[in-house]
N, CA, C and O of each residue as an XYZ file, in Angstrom:
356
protein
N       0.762      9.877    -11.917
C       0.328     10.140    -10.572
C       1.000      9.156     -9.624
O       1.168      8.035    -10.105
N       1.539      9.399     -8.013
C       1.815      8.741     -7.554
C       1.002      8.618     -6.079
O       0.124      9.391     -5.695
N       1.486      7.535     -5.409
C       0.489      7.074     -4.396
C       1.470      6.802     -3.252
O       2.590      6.333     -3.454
N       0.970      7.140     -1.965
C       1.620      6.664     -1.093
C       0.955      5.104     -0.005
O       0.132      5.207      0.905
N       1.416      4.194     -0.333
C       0.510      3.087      0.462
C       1.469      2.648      1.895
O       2.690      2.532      2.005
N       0.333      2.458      2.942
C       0.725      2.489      4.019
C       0.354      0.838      4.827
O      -0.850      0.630      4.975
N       1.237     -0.194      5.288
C       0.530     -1.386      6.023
C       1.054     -1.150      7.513
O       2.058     -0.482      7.756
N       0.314     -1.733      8.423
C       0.296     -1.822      9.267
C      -0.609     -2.830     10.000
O      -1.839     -2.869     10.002
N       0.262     -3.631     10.619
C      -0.463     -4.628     11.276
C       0.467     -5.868     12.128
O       1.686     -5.712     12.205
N      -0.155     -7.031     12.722
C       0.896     -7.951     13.362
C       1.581     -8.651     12.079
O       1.032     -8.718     10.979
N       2.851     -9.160     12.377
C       3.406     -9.614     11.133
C       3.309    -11.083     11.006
O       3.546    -11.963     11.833
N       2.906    -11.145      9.785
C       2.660    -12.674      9.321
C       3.228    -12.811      8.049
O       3.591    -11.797      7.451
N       3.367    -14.010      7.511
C       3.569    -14.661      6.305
C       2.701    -13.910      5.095
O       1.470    -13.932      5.116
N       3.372    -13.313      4.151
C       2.607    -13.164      2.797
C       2.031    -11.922      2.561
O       1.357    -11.804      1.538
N       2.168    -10.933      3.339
C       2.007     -9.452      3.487
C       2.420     -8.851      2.108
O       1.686     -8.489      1.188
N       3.734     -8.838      2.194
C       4.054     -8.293      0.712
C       3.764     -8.474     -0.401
O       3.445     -7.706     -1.308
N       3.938    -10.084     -0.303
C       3.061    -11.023     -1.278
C       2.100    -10.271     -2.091
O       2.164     -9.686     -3.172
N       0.982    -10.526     -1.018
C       0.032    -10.000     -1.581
C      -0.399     -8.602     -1.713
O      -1.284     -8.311     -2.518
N       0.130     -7.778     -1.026
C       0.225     -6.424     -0.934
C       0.794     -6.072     -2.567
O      -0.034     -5.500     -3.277
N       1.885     -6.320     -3.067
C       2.882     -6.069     -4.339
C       1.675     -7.217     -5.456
O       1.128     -6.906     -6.515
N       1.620     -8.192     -4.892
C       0.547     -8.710     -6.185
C      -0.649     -8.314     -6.323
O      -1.176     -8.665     -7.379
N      -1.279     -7.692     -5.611
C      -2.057     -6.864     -6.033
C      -1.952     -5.846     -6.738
O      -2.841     -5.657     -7.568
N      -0.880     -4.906     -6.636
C      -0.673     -3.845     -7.105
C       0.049     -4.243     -9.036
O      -0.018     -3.399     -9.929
N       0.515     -5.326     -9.188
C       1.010     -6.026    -10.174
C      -0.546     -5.885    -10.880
O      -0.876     -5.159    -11.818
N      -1.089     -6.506    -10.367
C      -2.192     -7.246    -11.043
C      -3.160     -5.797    -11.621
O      -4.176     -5.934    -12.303
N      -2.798     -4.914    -11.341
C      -3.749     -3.381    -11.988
C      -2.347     -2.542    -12.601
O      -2.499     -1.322    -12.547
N      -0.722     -3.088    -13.297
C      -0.364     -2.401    -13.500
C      -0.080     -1.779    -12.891
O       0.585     -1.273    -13.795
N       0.264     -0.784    -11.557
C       1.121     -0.007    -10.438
C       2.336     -0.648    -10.632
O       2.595     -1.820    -10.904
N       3.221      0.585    -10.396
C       4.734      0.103    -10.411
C       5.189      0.584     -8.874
O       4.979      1.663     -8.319
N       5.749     -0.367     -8.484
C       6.445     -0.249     -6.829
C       7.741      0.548     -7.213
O       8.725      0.010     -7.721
N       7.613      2.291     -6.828
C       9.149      3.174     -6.578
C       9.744      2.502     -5.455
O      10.906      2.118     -5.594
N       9.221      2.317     -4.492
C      10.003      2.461     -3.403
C       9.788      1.854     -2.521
O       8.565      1.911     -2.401
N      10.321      1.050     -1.484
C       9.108      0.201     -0.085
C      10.665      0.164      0.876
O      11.862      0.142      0.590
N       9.918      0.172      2.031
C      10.473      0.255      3.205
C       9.527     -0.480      4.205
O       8.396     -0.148      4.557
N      10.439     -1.804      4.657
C       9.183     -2.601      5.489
C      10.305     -2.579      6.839
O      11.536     -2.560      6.800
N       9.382     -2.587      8.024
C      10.293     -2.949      9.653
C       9.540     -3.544     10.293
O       8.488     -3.004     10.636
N       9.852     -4.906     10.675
C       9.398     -6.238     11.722
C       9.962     -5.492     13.280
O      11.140     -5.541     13.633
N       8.814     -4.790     14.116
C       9.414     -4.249     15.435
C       8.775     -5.800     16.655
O       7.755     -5.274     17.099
N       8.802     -6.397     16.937
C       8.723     -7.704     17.211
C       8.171     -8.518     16.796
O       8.651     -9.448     16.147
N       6.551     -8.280     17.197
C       5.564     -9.034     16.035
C       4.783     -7.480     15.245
O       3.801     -7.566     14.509
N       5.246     -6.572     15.483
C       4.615     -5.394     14.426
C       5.591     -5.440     12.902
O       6.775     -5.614     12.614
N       4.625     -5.240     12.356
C       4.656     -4.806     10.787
C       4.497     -3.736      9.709
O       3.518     -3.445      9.023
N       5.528     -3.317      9.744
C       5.197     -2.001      9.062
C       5.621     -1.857      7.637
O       6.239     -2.839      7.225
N       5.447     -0.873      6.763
C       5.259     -0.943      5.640
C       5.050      0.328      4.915
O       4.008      0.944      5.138
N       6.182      0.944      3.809
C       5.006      2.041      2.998
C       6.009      2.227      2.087
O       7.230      2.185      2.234
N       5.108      2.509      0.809
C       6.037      2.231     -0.461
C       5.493      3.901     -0.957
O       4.766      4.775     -0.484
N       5.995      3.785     -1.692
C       5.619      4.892     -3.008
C       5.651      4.232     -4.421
O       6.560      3.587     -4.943
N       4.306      4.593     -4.945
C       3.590      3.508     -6.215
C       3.563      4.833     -7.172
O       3.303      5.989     -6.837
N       3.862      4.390     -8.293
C       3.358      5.178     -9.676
C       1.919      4.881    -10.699
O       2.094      4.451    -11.839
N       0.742      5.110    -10.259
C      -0.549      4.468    -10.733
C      -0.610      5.212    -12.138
O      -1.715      5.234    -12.681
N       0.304      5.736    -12.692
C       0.602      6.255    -14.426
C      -0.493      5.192    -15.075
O      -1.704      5.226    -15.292
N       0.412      4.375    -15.242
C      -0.234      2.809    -16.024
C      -0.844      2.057    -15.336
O      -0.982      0.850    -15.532
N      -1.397      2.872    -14.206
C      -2.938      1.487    -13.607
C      -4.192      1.351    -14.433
O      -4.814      2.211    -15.058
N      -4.426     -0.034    -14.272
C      -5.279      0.125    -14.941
C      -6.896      0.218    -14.726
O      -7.848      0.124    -15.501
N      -6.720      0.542    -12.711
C      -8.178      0.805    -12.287
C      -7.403      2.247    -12.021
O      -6.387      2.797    -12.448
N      -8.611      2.591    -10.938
C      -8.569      3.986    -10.533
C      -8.359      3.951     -9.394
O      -8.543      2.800     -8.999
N      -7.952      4.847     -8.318
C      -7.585      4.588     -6.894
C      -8.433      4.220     -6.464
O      -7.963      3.977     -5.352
N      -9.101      4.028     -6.422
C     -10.907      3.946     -5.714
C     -11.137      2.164     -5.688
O     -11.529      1.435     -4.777
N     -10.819      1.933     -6.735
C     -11.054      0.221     -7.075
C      -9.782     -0.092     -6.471
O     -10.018     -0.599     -5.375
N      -8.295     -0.009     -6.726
C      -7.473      0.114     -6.115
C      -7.532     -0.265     -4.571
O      -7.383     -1.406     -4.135
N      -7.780      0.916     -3.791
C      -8.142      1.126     -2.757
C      -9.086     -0.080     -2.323
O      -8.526     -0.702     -1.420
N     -10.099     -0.530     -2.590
C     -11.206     -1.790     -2.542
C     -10.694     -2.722     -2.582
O     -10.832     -3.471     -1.616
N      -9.724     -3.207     -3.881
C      -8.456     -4.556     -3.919
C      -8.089     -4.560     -2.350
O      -8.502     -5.259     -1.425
N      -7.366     -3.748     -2.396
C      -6.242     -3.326     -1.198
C      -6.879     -3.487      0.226
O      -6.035     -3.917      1.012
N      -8.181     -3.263      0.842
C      -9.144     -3.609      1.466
C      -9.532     -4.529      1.778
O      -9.703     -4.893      2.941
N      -9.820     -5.268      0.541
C      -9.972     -6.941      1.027
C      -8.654     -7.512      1.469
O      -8.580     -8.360      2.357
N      -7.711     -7.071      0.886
C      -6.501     -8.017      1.444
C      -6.666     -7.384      2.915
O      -6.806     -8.216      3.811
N      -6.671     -5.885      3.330
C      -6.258     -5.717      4.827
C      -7.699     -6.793      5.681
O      -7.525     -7.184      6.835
N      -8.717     -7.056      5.086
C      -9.680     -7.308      5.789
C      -8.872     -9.328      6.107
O      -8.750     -9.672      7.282
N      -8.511    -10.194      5.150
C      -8.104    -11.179      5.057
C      -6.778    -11.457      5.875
O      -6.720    -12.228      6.833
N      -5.680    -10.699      5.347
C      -4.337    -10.087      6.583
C      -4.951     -9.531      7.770
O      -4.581    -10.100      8.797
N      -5.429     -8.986      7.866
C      -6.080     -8.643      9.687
C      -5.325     -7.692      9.882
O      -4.707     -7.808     10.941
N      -4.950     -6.165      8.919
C      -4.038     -5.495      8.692
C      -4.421     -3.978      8.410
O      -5.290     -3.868      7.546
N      -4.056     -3.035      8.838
C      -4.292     -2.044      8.014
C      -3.554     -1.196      6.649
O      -2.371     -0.859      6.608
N      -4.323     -1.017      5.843
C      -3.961     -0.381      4.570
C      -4.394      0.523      4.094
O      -5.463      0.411      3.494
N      -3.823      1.607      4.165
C      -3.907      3.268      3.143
C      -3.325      3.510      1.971
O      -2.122      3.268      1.875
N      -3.886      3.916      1.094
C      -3.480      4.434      0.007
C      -3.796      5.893     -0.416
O      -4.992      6.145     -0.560
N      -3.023      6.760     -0.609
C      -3.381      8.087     -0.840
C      -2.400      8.904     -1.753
O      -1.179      8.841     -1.901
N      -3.174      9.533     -2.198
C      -2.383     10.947     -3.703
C      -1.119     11.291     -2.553
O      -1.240     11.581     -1.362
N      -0.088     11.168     -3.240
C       0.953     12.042     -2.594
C       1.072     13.162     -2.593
O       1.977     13.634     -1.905
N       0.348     13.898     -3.238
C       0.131     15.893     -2.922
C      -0.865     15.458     -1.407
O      -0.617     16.123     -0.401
N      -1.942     14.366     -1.312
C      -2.538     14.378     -0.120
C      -1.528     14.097      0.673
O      -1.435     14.850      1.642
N      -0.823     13.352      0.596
C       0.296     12.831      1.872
C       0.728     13.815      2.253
O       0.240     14.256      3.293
N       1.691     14.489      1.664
C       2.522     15.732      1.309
C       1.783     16.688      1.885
O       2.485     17.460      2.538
N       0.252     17.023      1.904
C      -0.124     18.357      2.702
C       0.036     17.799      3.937
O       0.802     18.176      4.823
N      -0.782     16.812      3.951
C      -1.177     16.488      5.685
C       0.510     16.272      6.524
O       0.486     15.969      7.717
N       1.555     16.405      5.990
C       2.524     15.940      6.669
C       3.677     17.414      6.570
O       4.888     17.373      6.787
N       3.042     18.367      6.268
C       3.900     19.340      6.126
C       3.915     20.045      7.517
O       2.869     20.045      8.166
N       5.343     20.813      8.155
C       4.525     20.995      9.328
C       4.828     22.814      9.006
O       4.340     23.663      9.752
């Protein structure tokens, strides 16, 4: 299964950091990331393979939460068939 995760927020020190060590730390493998510093904005969105995670998106998602709550950031994570509908036009 794959995931599409989304950051957004002002840019600071350690975003990825912890964004990618989290995802380390449950097994997710990072396909793909694309990050852009638009002055002090921060953007961000990878495509993850949660095959070999070893929570479930849900706990996942909760990890991923506390970091946006600590970063002062926002973070989505979602099924890429969900991405994929909502973005079809």
């Amino acid at each position: 299964m794959r995931a599409i995760i989304s950051v957004i927020g002002r840019d600071k020190k350690g975003i990825i950091a912890k964004v990618s060590g989290c995802l380390y730390g449950v097994s997710v493998n990072i396909e793909d990331i694309s990050q852009t510093v638009m002055g002090d904005l921060f953007t961000m969105i990878m495509t993850a393979d949660l095959s070999d995670a070893s929570s479930d998106i849900s706990h996942i998602n909760a990890a991923l939460q506390e970091i946006a709550e600590e970063m002062r950031v926002e973070i989505r994570i979602q099924h890429e068939e969900i991405f994929n509908s909502m973005h079809k036009i």
